[in-house]
Steps between C-alpha positions, in 0.01 A plus 500: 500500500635158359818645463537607888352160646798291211742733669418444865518139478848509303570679826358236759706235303763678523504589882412120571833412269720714677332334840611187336899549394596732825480234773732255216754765443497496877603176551753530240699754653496351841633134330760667290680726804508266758856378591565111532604352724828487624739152405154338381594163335385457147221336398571175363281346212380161566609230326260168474695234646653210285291193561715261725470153544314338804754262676416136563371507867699292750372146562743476800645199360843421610614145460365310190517138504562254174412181422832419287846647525604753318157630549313337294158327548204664676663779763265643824580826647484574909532759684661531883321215699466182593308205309448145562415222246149605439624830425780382276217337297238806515718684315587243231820353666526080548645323781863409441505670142667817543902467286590891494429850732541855401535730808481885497775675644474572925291233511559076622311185457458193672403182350462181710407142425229435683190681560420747771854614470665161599763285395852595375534878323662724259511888587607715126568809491531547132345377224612050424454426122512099595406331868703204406840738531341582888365115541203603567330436139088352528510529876311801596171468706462812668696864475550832700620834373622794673735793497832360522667618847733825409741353704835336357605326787379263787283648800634562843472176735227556776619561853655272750383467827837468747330279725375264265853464331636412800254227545581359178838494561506319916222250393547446113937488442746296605834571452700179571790590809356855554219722550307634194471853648840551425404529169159712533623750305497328181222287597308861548604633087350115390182534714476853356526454142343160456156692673535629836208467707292346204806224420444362874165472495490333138761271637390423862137456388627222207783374724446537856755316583787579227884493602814639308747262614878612494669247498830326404330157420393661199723460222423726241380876509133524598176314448144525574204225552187487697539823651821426620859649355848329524839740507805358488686656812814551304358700236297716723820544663726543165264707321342761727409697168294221386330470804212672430429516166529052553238532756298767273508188198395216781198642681377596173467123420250511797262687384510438129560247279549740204161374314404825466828578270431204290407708197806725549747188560379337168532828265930527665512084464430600110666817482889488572488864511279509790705328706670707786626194750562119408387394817211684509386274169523197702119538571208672557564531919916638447377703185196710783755438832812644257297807350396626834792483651624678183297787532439532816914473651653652173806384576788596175477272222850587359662858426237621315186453649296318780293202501193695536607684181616160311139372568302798345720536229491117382130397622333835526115314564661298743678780698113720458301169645773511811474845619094575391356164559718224710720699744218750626209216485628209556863562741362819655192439594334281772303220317 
């Protein structure tokens, strides 16, 4: 009796086994015959990355001011804006102590001599190891930064109004013998590229009563004084090629005594290198008058390049204060 009940459970155990292993051996089967899929990519193992690095964030600096040359002494880094004294001196920097400038690349800085962005300037570029080589050593009071204009070349004058040439011309010109209309045409190119629109008003609002004066009582080739210009008659009539680039150089006197270019006019009176035109180093008001005339007329210089060309090549932070800072702010635009 024993016997039979050891037997039947060897049976149950076994029944329960087989129960077990079928549904496995099912799922087997069905895994080892099915068909992958068709062009299925590889696995590929994963790899740990390497451990990289973290870069240095960017602290947006872009021009870094020193207090020696060569860049030596305390530095201060700035990014694009504008700061006054108290600014300066937040950040570390003392009035009239700054001797060298680093400037990154697509970028410009102004420095000027007086606070609140007064007083004469100096526009870089690039970076100046020594402020004494640009004249402008211990002078800075206040700065702006700013991405430098992509343009390479002087902007477009602002319109002219036909109507308010021709007033210039019947109430402001005399042309001794003759009428000055005869010669609106080259009146018209002056008007235009000293300022259009924006050149009259400048000039009529400083000098409402301001004459150009052809005349043969004048002796030598053009002057200006007190809002009023002097051309000699016989080289107006000699030199009609001269005509207006002459009156370009005078009415520039008007407006600006070149105090501005100070900085710019002592680094070329150091530098013989810098210096494209004699005349223009006769002072501060011929070095401004010459430059813009210069740049804006770009008249040949010789066989090989223009005077616009000869300027940027010789004075290159000259040429970029011109065409980014004087022409468009100061000649063509009403004050």
């Amino acid at each position: 009796m024993e016997k039979k009940k050891f037997l039947m459970r060897g049976i149950i155990c076994l029944i329960v086994l087989a129960l077990m292993i079928m549904p496995l051996y099912a799922r087997r089967r069905t895994t080892s015959t099915s068909t992958p899929t068709p062009n299925a990519p590889a696995a590929t193992p994963t790899t740990p990355a390497a451990s990289t690095p973290t870069p240095p964030q960017q602290t947006g600096t872009v021009v870094t001011l020193y207090q020696h040359c060569d860049y030596g002494g305390y530095s201060a880094g700035f990014g694009a804006g504008s700061y006054n004294l108290s600014a300066l001196q937040s950040a570390g920097v003392l009035n009239d102590d700054v001797s060298s400038v680093r400037v990154t690349a697509g970028y410009q800085v102004t420095l000027y001599a007086d606070d609140n962005y007064g007083g004469s300037t100096l526009t870089l570029t690039g970076d100046a190891s020594c402020l004494v080589n640009n004249g402008f050593n211990d002078l800075m009071s206040s700065v702006r930064i700013q991405v430098a204009s992509a343009s390479e070349n002087p902007p477009a004058p602002p319109p002219l109004t036909e109507s308010r040439l021709t007033d210039f011309i019947n109430n402001h010109i005399l042309y001794e013998g003759g009428s000055p209309t005869t010669y609106t045409s080259d009146f018209r190119v002056f008007v235009q590229l000293e300022g259009g629109d924006a050149f009259l008003t400048n000039m009529l609002n400083k000098y409402p009563n301001t004459v150009l004066d052809i005349t043969s009582s004048y002796t030598g080739a053009a002057a200006s004084s007190g809002g009023n210009t002097w051309y000699s008659k016989s080289f107006w009539d000699s030199s009609p090629d001269r005509r207006v680039p002459t009156l370009m150089h005078e009415y520039v006197h008007h407006l600006d005594n070149g105090s501005g270019a100070q900085a710019y006019y002592n680094a070329a009176s150091s530098t013989p290198s810098m210096q494209w035109d004699s005349y223009a180093m006769t002072n501060p008001a011929e070095y401004i008058a010459c430059g813009f005339e210069w740049v804006v007329r770009n008249d040949p210089y010789d066989a090989n390049e223009t005077k616009r060309e000869r300027l940027k090549r010789m004075d290159p932070n000259f040429y970029y204060y011109l065409i980014r800072d004087f022409i468009p702010n100061k000649m063509y635009k009403v004050q």
